[in-house]
Backbone bond lengths (Angstrom), bond angles and torsions (degrees), N, CA, C in turn:
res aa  C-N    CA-C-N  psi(-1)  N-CA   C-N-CA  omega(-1)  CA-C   N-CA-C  phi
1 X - - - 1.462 - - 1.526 109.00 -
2 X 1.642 113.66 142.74 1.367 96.18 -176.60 1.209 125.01 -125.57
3 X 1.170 155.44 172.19 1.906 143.54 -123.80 1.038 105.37 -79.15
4 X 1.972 121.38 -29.00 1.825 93.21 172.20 1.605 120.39 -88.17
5 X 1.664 121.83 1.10 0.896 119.70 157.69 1.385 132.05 -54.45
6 X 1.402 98.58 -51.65 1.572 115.05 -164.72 1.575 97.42 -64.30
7 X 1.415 126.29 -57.06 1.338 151.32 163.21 1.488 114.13 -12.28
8 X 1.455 120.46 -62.71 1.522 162.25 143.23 1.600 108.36 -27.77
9 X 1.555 93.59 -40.76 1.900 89.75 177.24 1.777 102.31 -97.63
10 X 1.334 128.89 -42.94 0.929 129.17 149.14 1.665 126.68 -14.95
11 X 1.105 104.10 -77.12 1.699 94.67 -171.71 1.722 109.12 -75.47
12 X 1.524 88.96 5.94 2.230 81.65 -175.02 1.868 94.36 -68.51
13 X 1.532 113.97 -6.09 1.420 107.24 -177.54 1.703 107.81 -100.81
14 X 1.446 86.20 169.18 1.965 83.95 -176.58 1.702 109.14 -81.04
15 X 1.195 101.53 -163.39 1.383 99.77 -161.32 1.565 122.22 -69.45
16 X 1.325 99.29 -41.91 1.860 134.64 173.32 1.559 93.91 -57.44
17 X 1.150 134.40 -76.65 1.675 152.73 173.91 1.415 107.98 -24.48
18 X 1.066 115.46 -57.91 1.661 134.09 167.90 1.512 126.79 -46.27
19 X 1.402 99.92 -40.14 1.627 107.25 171.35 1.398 98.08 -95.62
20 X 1.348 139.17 -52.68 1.345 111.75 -179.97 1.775 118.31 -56.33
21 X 0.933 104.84 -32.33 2.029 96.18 179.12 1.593 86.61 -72.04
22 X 1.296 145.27 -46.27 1.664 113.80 -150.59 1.654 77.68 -84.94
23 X 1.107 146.11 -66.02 1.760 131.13 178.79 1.189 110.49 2.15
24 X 1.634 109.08 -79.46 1.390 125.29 -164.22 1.706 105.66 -56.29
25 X 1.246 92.97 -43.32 1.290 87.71 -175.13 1.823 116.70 -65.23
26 X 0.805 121.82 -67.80 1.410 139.43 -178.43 1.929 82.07 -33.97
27 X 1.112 117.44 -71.37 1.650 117.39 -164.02 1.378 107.95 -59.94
28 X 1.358 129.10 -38.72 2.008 118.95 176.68 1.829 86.66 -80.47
29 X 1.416 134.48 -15.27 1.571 101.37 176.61 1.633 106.86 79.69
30 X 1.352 126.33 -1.89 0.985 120.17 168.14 1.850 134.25 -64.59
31 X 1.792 102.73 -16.46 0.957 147.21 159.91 1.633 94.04 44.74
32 X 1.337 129.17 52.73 1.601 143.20 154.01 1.674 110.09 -34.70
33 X 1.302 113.99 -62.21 1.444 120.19 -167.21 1.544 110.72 -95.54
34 X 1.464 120.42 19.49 1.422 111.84 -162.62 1.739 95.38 -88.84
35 X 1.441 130.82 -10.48 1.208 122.76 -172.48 1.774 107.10 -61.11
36 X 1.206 94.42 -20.57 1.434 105.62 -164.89 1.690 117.24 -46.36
37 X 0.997 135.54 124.25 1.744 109.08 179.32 1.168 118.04 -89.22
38 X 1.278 112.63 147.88 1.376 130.97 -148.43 1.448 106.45 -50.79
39 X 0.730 130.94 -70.95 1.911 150.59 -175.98 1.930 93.82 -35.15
40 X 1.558 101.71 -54.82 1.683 94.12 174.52 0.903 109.98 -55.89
41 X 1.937 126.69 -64.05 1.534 115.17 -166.16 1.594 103.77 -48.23
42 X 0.935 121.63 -42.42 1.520 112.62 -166.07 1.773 111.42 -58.71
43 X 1.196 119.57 -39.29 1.211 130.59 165.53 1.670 123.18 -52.12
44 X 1.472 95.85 -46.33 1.564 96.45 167.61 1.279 124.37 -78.04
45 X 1.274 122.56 -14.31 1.335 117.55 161.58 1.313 127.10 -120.46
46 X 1.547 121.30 44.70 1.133 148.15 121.69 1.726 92.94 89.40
47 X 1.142 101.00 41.46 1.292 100.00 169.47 1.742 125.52 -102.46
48 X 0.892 141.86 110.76 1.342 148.33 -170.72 1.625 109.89 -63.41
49 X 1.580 107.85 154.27 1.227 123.30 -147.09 1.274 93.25 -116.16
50 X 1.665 133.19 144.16 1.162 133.48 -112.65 2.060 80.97 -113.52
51 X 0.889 137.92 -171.58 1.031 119.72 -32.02 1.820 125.31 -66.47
52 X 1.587 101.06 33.68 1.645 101.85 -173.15 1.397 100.09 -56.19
53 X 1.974 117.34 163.36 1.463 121.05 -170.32 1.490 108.99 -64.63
54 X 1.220 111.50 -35.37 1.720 123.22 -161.55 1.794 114.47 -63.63
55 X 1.432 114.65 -1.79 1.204 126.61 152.35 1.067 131.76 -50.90
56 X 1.540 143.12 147.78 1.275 113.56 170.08 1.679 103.26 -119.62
57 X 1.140 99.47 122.90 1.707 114.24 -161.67 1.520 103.19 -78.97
58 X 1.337 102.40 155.92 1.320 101.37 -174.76 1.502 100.60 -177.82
59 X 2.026 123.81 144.50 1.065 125.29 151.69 1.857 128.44 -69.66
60 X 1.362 102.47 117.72 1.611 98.02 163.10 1.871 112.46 -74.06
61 X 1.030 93.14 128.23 1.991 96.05 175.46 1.104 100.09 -74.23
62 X 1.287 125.21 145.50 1.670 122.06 144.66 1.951 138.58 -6.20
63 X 1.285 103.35 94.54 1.816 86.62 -166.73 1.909 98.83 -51.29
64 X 1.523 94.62 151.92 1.701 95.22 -171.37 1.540 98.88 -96.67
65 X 1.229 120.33 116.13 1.993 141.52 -167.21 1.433 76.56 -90.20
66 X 1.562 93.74 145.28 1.244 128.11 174.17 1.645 103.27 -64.60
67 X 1.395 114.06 170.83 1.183 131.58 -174.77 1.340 116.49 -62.73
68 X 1.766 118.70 -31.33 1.429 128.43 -172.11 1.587 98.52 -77.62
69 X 1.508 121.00 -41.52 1.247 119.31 -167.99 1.757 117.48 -77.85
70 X 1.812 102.61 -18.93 1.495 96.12 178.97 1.785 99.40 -65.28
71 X 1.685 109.92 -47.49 1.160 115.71 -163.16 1.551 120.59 -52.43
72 X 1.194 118.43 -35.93 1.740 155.98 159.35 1.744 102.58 -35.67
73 X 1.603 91.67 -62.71 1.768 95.76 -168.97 0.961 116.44 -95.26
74 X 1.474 119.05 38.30 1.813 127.93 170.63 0.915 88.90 -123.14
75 X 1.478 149.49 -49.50 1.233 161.56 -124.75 1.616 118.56 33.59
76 X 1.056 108.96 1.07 1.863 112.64 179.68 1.589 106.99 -141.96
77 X 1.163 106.57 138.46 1.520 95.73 163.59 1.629 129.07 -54.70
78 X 1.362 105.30 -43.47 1.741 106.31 175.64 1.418 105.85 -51.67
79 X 1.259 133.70 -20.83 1.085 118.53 -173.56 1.374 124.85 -96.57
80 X 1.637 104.24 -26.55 1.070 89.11 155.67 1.559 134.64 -78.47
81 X 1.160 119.80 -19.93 1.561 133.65 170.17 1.334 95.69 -48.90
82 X 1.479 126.90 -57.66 1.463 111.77 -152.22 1.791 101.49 -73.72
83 X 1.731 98.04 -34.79 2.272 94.08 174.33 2.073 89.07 -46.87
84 X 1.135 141.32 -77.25 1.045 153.25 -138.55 1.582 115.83 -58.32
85 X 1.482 105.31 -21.50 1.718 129.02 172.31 1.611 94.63 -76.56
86 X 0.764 113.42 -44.58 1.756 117.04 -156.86 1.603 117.79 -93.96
87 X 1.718 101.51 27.41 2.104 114.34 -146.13 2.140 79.07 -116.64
88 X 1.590 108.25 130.75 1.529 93.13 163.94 1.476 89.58 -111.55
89 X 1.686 103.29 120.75 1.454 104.02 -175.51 1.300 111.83 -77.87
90 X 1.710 132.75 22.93 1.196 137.63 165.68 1.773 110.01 -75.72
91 X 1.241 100.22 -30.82 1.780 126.57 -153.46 2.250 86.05 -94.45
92 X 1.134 107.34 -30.31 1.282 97.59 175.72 1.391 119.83 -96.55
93 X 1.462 116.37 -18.50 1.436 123.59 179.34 1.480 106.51 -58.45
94 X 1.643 109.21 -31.00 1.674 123.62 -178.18 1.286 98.77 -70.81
95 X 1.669 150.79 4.71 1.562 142.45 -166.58 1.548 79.23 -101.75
96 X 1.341 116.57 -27.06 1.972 94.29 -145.46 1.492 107.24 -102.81
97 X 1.921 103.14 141.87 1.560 102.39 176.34 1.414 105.73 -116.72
98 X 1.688 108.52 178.29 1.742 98.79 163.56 1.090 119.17 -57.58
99 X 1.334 144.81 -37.95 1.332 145.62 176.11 1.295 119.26 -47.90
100 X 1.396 122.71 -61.36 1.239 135.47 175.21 1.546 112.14 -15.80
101 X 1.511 109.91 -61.24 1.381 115.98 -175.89 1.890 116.69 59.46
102 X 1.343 90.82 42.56 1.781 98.83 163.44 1.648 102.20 -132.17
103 X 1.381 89.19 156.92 1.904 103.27 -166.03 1.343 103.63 -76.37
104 X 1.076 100.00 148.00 1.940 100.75 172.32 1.600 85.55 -119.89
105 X 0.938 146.82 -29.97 1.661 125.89 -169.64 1.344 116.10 -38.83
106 X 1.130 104.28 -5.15 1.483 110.05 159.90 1.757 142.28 -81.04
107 X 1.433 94.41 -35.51 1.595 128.21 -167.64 1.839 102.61 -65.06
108 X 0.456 103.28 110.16 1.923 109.09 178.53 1.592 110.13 174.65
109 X 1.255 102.67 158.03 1.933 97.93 -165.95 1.565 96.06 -72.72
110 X 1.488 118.15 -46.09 1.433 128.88 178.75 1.682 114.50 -26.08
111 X 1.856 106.94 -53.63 1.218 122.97 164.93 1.490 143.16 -53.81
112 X 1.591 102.34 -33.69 1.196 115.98 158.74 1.279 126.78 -83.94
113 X 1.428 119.70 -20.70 1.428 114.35 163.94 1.729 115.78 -44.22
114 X 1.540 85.01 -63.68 1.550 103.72 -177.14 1.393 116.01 -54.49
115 X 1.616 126.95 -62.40 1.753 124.45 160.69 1.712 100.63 -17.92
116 X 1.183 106.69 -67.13 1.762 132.16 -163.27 1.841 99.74 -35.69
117 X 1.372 89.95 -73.38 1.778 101.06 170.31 0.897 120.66 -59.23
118 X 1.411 148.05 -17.56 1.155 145.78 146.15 1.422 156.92 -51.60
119 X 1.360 85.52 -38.39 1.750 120.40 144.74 1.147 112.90 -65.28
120 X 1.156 124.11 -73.27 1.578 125.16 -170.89 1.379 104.18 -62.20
121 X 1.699 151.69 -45.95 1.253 123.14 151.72 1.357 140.74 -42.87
122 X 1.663 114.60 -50.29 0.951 117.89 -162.90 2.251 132.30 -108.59
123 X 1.979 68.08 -4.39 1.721 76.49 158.59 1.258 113.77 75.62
124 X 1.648 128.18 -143.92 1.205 142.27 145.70 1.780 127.51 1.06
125 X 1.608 70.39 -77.71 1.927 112.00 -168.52 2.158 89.91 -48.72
126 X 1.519 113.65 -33.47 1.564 96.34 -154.57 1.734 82.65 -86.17
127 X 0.850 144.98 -0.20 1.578 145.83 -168.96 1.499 80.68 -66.38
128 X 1.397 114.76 -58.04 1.627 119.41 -151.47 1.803 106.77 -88.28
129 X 0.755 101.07 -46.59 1.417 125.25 170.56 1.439 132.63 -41.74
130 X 1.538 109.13 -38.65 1.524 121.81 177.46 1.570 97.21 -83.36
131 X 1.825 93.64 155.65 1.255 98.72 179.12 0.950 110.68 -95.21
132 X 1.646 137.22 167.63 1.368 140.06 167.55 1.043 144.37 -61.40
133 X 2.075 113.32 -1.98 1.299 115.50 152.96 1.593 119.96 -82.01
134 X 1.518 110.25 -17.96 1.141 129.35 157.31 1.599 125.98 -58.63
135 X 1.195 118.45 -39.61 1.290 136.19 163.68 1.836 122.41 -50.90
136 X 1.135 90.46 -60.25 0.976 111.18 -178.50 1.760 120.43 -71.98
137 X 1.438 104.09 -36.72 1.919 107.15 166.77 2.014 87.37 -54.00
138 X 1.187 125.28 -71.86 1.336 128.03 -144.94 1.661 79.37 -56.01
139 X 0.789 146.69 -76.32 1.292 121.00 -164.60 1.215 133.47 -48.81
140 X 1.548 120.06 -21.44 1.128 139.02 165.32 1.661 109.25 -54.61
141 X 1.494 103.88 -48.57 1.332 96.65 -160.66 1.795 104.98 -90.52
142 X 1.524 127.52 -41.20 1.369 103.43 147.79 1.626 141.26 -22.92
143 X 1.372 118.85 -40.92 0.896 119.89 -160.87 1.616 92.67 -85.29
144 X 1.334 127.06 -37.30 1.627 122.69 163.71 1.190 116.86 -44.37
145 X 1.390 129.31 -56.86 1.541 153.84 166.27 1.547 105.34 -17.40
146 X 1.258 103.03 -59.21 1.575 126.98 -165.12 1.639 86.25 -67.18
147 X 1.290 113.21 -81.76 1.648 123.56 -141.68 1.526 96.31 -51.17
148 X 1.292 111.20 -35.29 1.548 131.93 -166.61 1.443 90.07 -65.63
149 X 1.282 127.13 -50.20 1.876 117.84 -163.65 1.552 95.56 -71.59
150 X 1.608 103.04 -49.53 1.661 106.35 -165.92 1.767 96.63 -46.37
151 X 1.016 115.56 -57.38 1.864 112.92 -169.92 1.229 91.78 -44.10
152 X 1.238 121.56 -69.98 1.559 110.34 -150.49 1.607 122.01 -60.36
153 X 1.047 94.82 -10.39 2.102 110.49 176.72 1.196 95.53 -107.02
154 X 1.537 138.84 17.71 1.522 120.30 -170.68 1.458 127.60 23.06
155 X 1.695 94.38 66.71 1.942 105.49 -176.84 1.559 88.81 -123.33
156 X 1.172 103.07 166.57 1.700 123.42 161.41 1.491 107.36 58.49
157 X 1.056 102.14 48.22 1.446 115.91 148.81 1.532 113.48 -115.12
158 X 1.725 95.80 165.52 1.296 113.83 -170.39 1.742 112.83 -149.62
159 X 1.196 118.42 178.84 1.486 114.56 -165.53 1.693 102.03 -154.22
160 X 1.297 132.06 107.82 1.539 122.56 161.20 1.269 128.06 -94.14
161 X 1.521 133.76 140.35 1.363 160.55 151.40 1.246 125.37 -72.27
162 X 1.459 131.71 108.78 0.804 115.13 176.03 1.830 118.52 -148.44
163 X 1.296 114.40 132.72 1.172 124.32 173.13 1.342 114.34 -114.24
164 X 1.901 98.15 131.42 1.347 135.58 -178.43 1.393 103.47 -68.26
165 X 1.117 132.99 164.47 1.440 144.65 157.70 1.816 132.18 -159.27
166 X 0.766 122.23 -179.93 1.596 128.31 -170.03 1.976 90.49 -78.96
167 X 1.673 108.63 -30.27 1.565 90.88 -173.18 1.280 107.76 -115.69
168 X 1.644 122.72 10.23 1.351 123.05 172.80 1.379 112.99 142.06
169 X 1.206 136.41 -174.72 0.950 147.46 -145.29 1.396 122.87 -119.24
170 X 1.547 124.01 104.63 1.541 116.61 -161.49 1.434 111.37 -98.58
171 X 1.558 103.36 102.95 1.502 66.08 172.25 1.560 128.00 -153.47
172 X 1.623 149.85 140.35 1.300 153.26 -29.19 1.865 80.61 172.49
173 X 1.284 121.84 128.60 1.649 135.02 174.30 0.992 103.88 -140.97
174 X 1.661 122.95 101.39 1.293 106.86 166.57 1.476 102.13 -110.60
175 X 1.904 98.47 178.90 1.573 102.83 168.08 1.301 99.77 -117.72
176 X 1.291 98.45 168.18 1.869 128.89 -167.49 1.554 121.16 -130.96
177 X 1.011 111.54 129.34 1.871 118.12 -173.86 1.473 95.70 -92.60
178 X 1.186 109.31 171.55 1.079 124.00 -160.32 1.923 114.36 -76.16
179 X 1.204 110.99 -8.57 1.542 111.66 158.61 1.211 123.73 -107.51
180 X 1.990 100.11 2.82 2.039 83.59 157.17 1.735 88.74 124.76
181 X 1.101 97.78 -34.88 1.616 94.09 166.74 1.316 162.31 -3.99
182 X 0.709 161.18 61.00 1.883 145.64 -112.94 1.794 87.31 -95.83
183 X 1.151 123.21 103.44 1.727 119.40 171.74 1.966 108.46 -96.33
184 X 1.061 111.83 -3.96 1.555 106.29 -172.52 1.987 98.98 -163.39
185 X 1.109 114.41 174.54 1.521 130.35 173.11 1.553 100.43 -171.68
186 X 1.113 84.60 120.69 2.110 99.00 150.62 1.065 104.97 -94.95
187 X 1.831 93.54 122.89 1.730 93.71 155.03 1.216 138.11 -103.64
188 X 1.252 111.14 162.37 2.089 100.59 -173.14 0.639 117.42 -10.55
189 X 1.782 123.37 -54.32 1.755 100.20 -171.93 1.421 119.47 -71.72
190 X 1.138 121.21 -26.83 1.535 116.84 179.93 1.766 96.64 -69.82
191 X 1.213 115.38 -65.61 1.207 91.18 176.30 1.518 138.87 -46.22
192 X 1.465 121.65 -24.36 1.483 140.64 176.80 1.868 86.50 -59.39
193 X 1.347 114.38 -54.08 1.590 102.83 -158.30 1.801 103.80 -97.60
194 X 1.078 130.04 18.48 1.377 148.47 133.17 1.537 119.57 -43.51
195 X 1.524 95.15 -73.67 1.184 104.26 174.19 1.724 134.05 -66.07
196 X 1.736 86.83 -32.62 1.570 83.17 169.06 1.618 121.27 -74.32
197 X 0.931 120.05 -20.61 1.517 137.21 168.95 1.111 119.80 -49.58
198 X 1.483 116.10 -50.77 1.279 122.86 -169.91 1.713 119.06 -112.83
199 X 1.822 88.70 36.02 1.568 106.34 176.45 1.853 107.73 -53.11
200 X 1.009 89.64 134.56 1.742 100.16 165.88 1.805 114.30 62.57
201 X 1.231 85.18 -8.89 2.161 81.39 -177.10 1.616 87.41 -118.57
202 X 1.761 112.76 152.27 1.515 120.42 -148.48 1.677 77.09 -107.24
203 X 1.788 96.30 157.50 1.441 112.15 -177.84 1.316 103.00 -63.87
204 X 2.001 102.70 153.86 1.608 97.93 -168.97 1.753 92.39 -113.92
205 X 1.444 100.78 53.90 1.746 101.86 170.92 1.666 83.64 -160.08
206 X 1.547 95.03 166.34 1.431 132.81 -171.63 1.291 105.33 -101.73
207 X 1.692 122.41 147.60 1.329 123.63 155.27 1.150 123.56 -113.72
208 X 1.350 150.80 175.89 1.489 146.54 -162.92 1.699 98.56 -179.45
209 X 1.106 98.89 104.63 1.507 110.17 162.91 1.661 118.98 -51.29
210 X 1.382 108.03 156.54 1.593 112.35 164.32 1.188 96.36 175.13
């Protein structure tokens, strides 16, 4: 059957009826109504399109890229040394939670000097060379770098929706351009298989209310 069918059988129910079948559904994974595209499901279950108030707004931080990809997206070591001069590791100590589970014994301006000089002497060789609490601050502090530019251009934000129910919990991620925009939404099910994905290991991005 195909999405304006399913869609078509969908709204023959009332409004309440509608979220419990996509609930149920989304939770047995049988995923019947997922052909649906997103923007419709949202329509059929009477959920409003962002920037309405009933959203709950929020900054996404920078997802934090592994060590190969900071090194990758400088393309030189000086360059990254010089992002690493310009890091207040007070402003990054604010990225990190218990979950996270990356070291900060690294994170201090003292530390980044030194990372900083290290790169810029030794080039290559410090790719291999640094240790992994060391590794891991530089990723820390990119990932500040980032969230910090995104604010100032009003990028990388996001907004969630969500409806409760008798069979669980639906619920709606969209993204937003920089005048407020709604440019994308995950729906439950993507979010349902988000979450199952990222069983037991902690999200590798930040949130920030506003």
């Amino acid at each position: 059957m195909d999405a304006a069918k399913r869609r078509e059988e969908l709204e023959a129910l009332s409004i309440e009826e509608r979220r419990r079948v996509i609930a149920q559904d989304v939770a047995s994974g049988k995923d019947r109504y997922r052909p649906i595209e997103v923007f419709d499901l949202a329509e059929a279950l009477h959920v409003p399109l962002p920037p309405d108030g009933s959203w709950d707004y929020c900054y996404r931080k920078q997802i934090i890229e592994t060590f190969d990809e900071c090194w990758n997206n400088h393309g030189h070591p000086d360059d990254l040394a010089e992002a690493l001069l310009d890091v207040d590791a007070n402003e990054v100590l604010d990225l990190c939670r218990d979950d996270l589970k990356l070291s900060t014994e690294c994170v201090s301006n003292s530390d980044y000097e030194e990372i900083a000089k290290r790169l810029a002497n030794q080039g290559e060789r410090a790719r291999r060379e640094l240790s992994e609490h060391q590794k891991e601050a530089v990723r820390l502090a990119l990932a500040q770098k980032q969230f910090e530019a995104n604010s100032w251009n009003g990028l990388g934000s996001s907004t969630v929706y969500k409806i409760d129910t008798e069979d669980g919990a639906l619920v709606f991620d969209a993204t937003l351009e920089d005048d407020g925009s709604c440019i994308e939404i995950d729906s439950p099910y993507e979010n349902r298989d988000a979450e199952r994905a990222g069983a037991g290991s902690p999200r590798p991005f930040f949130y920030e209310s506003w």
